[in-house]
C-alpha positions as CSV (number, residue, x, y, z in Angstrom):
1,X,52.4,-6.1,-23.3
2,X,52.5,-2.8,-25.5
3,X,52.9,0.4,-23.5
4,X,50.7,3.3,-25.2
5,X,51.2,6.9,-24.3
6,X,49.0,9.8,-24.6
7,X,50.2,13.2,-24.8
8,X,48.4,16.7,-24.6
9,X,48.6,20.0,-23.6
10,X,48.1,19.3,-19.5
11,X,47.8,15.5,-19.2
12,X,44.3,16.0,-17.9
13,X,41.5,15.8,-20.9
14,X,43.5,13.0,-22.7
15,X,43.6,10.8,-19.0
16,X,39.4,10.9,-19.3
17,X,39.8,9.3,-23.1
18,X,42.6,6.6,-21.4
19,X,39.9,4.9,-19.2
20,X,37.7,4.8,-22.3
21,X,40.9,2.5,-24.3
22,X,41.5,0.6,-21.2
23,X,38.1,-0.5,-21.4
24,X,38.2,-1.5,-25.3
25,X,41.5,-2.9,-25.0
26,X,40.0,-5.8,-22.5
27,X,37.3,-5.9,-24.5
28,X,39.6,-6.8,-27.8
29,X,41.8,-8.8,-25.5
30,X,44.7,-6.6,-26.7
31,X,47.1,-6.7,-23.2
32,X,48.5,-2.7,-22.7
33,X,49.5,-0.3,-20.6
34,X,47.9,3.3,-21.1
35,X,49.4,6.7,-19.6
36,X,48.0,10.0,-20.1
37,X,50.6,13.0,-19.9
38,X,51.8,16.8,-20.7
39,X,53.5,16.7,-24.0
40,X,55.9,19.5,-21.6
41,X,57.7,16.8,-20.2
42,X,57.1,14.0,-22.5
43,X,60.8,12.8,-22.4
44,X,60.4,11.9,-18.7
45,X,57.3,9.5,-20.1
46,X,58.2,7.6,-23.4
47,X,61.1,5.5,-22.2
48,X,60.0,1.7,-23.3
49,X,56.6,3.3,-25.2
50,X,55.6,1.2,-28.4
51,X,53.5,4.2,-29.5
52,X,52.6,7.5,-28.4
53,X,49.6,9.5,-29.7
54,X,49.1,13.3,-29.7
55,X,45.9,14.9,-28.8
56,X,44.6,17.0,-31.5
57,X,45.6,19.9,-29.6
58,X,49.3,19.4,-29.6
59,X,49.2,17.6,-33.1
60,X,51.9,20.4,-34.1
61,X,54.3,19.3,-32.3
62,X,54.6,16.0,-34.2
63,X,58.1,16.7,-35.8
64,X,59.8,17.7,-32.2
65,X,58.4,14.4,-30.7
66,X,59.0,12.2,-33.7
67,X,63.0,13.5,-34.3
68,X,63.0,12.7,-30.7
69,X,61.3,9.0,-30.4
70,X,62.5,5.6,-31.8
71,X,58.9,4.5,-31.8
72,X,55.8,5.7,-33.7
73,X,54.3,8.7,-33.2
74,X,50.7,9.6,-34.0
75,X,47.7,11.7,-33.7
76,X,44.7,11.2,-32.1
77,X,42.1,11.3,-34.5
78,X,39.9,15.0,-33.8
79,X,36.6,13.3,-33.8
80,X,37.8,10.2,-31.9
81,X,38.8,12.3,-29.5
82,X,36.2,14.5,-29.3
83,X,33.7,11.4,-29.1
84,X,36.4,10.2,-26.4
85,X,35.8,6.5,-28.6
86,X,38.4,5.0,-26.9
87,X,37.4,1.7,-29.0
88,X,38.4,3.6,-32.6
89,X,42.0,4.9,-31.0
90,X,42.5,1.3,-29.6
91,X,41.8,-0.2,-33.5
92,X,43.9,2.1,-34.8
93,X,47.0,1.8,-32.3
94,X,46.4,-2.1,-33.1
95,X,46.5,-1.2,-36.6
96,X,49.3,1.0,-36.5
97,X,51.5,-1.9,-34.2
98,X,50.4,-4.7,-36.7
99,X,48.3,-6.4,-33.8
């Protein structure tokens, strides 16, 4: 099981796109975890995380959070996220992980 995390400014708008991947995921058969939270406290979060994606919104962060992680780090595609296609960000984060 792959544990994905989603970070963004409050946690909030990124937790409505995490019920769309949990959806596609079962749908691709691709067995996950999915968590949603504020890139503020994202150390508390990533312990055991085979990715974690960035919500356009905090995509400049991406050097803090990736000097900080041993796993990859990626953002969430802009009009994925805007679309809230969790089905693209799942193939990707498959892609990314070699699934």
């Amino acid at each position: 099981m792959k544990k994905i995390v989603l970070l963004c400014a409050s946690g909030m708008s990124t937790s409505l796109l995490v019920s769309k991947m949990e959806q596609a995921a079962k749908d691709l058969n691709f067995d996950c975890t999915i968590e949603a939270h504020s890139v503020s406290g994202f150390k508390d979060h990533t312990d055991g995380a085979d990715i974690v994606l960035l919500g356009p919104q905090v995509r400049f962060q991406m050097n803090k959070i990736k000097s900080q992680l041993d796993c990859p780090v990626e953002t969430i595609d802009i009009t994925s996220y805007g679309r809230m296609d969790g089905k693209a960000v799942i193939e990707n984060v498959m892609k990314s992980l070699g699934v």
